[in-house]
C-alpha positions in Angstrom: 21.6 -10.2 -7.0 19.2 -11.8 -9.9 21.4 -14.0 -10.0 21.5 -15.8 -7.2 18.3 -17.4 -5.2 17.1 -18.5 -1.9 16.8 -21.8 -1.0 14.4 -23.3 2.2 15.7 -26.3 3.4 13.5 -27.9 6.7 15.9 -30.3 8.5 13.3 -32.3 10.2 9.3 -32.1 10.6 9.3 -30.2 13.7 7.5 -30.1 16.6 4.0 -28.6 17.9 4.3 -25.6 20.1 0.6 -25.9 20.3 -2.3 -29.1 19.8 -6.3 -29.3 20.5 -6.8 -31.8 23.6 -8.5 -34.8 22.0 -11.8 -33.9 23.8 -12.6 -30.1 21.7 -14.4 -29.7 19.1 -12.0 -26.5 17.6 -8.8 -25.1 18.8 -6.2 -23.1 17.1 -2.9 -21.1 17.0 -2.8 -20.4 13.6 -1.1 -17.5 10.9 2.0 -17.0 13.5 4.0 -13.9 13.3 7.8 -14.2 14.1 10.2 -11.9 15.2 13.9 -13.0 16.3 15.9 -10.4 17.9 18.6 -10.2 20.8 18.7 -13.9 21.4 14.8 -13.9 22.1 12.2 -15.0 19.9 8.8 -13.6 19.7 5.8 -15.0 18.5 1.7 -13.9 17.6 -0.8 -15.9 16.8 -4.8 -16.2 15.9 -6.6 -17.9 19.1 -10.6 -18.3 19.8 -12.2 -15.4 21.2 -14.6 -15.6 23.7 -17.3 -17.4 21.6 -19.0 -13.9 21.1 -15.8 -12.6 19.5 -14.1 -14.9 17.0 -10.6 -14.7 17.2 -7.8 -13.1 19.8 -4.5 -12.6 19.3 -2.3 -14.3 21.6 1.7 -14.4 22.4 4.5 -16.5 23.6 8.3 -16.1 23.6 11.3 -18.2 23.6 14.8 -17.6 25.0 16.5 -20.3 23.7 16.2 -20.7 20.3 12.8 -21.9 20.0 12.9 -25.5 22.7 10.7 -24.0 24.7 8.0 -21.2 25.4 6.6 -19.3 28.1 2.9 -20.0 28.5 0.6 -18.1 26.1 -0.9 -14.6 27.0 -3.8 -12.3 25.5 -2.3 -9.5 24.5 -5.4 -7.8 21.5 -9.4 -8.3 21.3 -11.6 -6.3 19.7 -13.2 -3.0 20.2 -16.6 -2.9 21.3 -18.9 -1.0 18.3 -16.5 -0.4 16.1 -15.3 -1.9 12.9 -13.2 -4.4 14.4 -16.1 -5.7 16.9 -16.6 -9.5 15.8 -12.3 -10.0 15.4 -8.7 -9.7 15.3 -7.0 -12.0 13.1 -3.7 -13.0 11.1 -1.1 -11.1 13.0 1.2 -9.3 10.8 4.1 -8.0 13.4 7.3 -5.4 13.0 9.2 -3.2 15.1 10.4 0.5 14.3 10.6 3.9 15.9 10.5 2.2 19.8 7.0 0.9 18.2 5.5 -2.5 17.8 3.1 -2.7 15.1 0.3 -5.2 14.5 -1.4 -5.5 11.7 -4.5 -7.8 11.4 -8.1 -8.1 9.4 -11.5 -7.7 11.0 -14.8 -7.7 9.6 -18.1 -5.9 10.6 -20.2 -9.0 9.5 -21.0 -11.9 11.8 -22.6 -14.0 8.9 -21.6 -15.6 5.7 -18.4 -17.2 7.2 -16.7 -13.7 8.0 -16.4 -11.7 4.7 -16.0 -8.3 3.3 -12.7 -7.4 5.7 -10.6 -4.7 5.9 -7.1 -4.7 7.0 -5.8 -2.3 10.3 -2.9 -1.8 12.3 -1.9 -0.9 16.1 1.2 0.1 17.6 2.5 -0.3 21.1 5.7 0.2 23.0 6.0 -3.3 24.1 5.1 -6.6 22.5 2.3 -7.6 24.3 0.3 -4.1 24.5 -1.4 -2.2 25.6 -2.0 -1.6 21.8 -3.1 1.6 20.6 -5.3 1.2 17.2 -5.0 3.7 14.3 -8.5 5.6 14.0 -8.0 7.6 10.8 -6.4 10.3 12.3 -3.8 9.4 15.2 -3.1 6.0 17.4 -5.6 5.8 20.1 -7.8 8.2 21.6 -7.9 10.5 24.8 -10.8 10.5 27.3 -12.5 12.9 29.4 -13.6 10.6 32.2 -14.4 11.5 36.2 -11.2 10.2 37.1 -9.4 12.4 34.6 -8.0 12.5 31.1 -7.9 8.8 29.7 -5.3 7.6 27.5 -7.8 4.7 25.7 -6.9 2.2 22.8 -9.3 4.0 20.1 -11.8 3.2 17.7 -10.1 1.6 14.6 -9.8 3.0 11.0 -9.2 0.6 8.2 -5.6 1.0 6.7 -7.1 -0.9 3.2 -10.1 -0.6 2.9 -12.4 -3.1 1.0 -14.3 -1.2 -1.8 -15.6 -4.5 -3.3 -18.9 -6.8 -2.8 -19.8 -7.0 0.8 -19.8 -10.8 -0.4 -16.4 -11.4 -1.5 -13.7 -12.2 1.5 -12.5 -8.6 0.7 -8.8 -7.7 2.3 -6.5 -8.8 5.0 -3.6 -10.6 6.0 -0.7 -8.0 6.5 2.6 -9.0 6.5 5.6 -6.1 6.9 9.2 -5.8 5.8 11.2 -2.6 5.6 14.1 -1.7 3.6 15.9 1.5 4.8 13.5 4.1 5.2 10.4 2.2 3.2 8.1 0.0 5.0 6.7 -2.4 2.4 2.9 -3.8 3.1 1.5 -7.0 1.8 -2.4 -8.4 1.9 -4.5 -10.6 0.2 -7.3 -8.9 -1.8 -10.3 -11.3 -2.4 -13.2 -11.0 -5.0 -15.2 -11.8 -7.7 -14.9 -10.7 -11.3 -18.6 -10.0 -13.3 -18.9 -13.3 -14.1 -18.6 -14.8 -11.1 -14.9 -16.0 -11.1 -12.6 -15.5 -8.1 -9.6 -13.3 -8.5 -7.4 -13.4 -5.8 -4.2 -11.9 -5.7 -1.6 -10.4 -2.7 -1.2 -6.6 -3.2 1.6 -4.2 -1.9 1.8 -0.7 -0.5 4.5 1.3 1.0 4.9 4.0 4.0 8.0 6.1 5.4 8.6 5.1 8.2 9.9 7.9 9.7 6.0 9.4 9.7 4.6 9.1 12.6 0.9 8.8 11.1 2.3 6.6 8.3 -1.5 4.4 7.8 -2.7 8.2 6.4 0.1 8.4 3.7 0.3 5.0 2.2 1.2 4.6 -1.7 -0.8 1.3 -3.2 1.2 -0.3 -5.8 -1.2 -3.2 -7.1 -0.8 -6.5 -7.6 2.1 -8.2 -6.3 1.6 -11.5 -7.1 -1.8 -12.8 -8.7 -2.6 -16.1 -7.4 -4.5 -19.0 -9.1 -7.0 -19.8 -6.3 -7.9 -19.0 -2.8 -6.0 -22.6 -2.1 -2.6 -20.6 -2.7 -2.4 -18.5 0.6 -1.4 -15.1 2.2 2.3 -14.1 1.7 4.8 -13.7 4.9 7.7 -11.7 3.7 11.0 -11.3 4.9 14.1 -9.2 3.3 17.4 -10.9 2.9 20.2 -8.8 3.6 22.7 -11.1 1.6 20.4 -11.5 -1.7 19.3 -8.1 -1.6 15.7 -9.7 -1.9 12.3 -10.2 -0.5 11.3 -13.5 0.3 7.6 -14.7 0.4 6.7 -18.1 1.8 3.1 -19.3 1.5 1.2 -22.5 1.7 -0.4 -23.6 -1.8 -3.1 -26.3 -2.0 -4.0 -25.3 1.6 -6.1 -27.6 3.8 -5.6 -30.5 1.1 -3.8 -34.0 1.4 -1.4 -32.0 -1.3 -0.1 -29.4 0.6 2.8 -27.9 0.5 5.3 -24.7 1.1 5.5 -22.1 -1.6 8.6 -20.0 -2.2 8.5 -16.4 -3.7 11.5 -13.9 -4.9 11.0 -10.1 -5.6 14.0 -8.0 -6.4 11.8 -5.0 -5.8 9.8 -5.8 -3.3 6.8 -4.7 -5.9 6.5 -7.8 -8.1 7.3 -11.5 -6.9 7.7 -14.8 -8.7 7.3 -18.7 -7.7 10.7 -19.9 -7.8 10.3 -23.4 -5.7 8.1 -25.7 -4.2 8.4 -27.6 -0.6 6.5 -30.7 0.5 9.4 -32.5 2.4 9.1 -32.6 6.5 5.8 -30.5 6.3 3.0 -31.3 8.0 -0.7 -32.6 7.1 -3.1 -30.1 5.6 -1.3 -27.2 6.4 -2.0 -23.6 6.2 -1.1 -20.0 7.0 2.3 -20.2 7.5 4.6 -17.4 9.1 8.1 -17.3 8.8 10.8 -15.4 11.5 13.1 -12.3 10.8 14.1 -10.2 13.0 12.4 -6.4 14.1 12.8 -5.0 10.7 11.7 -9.0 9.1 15.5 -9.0 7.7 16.8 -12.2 7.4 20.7 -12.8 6.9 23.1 -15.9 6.6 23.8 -17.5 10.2 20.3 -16.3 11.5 18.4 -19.0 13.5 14.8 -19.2 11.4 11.7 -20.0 12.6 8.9 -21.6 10.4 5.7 -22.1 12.0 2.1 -22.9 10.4 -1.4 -24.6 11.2 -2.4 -28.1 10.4 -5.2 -30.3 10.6 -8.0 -32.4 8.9 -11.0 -31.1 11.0 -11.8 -27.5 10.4 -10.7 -25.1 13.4 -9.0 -27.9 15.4 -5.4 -27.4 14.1 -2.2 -28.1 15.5 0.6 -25.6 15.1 
C-alpha cells in the first residue's frame, strides 16, 4: 500500500476536556492515551502528583463518542524506594491477552528538571488497576505478611533502560501498536553526542505477545525516526488496517507560537517518514499529543478518532 497515504483532517478546533482554574499556578492533563473500543472510549493522562511525587496518572471514559466524560480517577502512583519513586508519566496504553498495559517513564533523580529516565510498563486486568509493575522477572510480587500471602504491585524493572549520561533526558515516552502476533514499542531516546550536540531520535522494539514475560525478551531495532530537535515530540502510533501502515502523529515546534501536528508513515513499522504537516484548528502552544485506536491501536475507515493534546503559554498550566 506505498502507494497510497493517510491523511488527518481536524473538522473544527475542539473542545477542552480539561483547563487550570484561573487562580493555579500549574495544572495539567497532558500526553493522553486513547483507546476506543465497544462503543466506549478510554482515556490516560499525566496529572500532578502529590507535590512530593511529580506526576500521577489519571483516567476518564466516555460512552458517547467523546461529548462527555465521567469525572477523572487515580488509577497509578509511584512505588515507594524504587526506581519509579519521584513519577509516572506519559501513558502509553494497549490491551492484549485479558491484559491492560501501561507503559510510562520515571526517573530516580529529583534534580536537574527530571533527567536520565528509563521507560517501564504494568499490566492489569481492568483499565483503572490495580496495576501490577514488571520487576525484571514477573508482574508484581507476592508477600509474606501477618495477614497472609499478599498479592502486591512490585518493585519496577526498567523495560529500556538508559545507558547514557545521567545528564541527558535519557528514555521514555512508550507508545504500543500490534500487528498479528508482534507488539511494536516506540520511545524517545535523548542525549548528547561528544561534542555537546543533542541527538534525539524515537527508537522501536518488538515483543510476542503471546509471552507472557514479554518486557524480558524484547528485540531493539534502532532508530525509527531521527528527529531534528527536542522541539519535534514523542510519537503516538496507530496501525491502519486499510493502508496496511503505521501512523505516527507528533507535535513539532512544541510549546512555540509555531506549533503544529506532525504526520508520520512506516510500511514496516521499523522506519518512518514525515509525510505532512497540520497547523489548521490546533491549538496554542501545543504539545504531547495522543491519538485514539482501538485495544490493539488499529485504526480503520468509519472509526470515530480521538485527538487529544496539551496547550498553553505558561509552563505546567496547560489546557487539554
Amino acid at each position: 500500500m506505498s502507494s497510497k497515504h493517510f491523511r488527518l483532517v481536524l473538522p473544527d478546533e475542539g473542545y477542552d476536556i480539561y483547563m487550570p482554574r484561573d487562580t493555579q499556578s500549574w495544572g495539567y492533563r497532558y500526553g493522553p492515551s486513547i483507546m476506543v473500543h465497544d462503543g466506549i472510549c478510554e482515556a490516560w493522562f499525566a496529572s500532578p502528583g502529590d507535590g512530593y511525587e511529580a506526576d500521577w496518572f489519571t483516567y476518564r471514559r466516555s460512552e458517547d463518542g467523546g461529548k462527555t466524560w465521567t469525572d477523572e480517577k487515580v488509577i497509578m502512583t509511584p512505588t515507594p524506594d524504587s526506581m519509579d519513586w519521584f513519577s509516572v508519566c506519559d501513558p502509553g496504553v494497549i490491551r492484549f491477552g485479558g491484559y491492560y498495559y501501561i507503559g510510562y517513564t520515571s526517573t530516580i533523580f529529583n534534580d536537574w528538571g527530571g533527567v536520565c529516565n528509563n521507560t517501564f510498563v504494568a499490566r492489569s486486568k481492568s483499565s483503572t488497576g490495580p496495576f501490577m509493575k514488571w520487576t525484571g522477572n514477573g508482574w508484581g510480587e507476592t508477600r509474606d505478611t501477618a495477614d497472609g500471602r499478599l498479592e502486591w504491585i512490585g518493585k519496577p524493572a526498567p523495560v529500556i533502560y538508559f545507558d547514557g549520561d545521567w545528564h541527558d533526558w535519557g528514555a521514555g515516552e512508550f507508545s504500543f501498536a500490534v500487528k498479528e502476533n508482534t507488539l511494536y514499542m516506540y520511545y524517545t531516546w535523548s542525549e548528547k553526542d561528544a561534542d555537546g550536540k543533542s541527538m534525539v531520535s524515537t527508537r522501536v522494539a518488538t515483543a510476542d505477545i503471546r509471552d507472557e514475560n514479554w518486557p524480558a525478551h524484547v528485540t531493539l531495532h534502532g532508530v525509527a525516526y531521527q528527529r531534528k530537535s527536542m522541539s519535534n515530540d514523542s510519537f503516538d502510533v496507530v496501525y491502519c488496517e486499510d493502508l496496511d501502515k503505521f501512523i505516527a502523529l507528533s507535535t513539532d515546534s512544541r510549546l512555540n507560537e509555531k506549533s503544529m501536528l506532525a504526520v508520520f508513515e512506516s510500511d514496516d513499522g521499523i522506519s518512518f517518514r514525515r509525510v505532512n504537516d497540520l497547523r489548521v484548528n490546533t491549538s496554542f502552544m501545543l504539545h504531547n499529543c495522543g491519538i485514539s485506536g482501538d485495544e490493539l491501536h488499529h485504526i480503520k475507515s468509519g472509526d470515530n478518532m480521538i485527538l487529544g493534546y496539551a496547550y498553553g503559554n505558561q509552563w505546567g498550566k496547560w489546557g487539554t
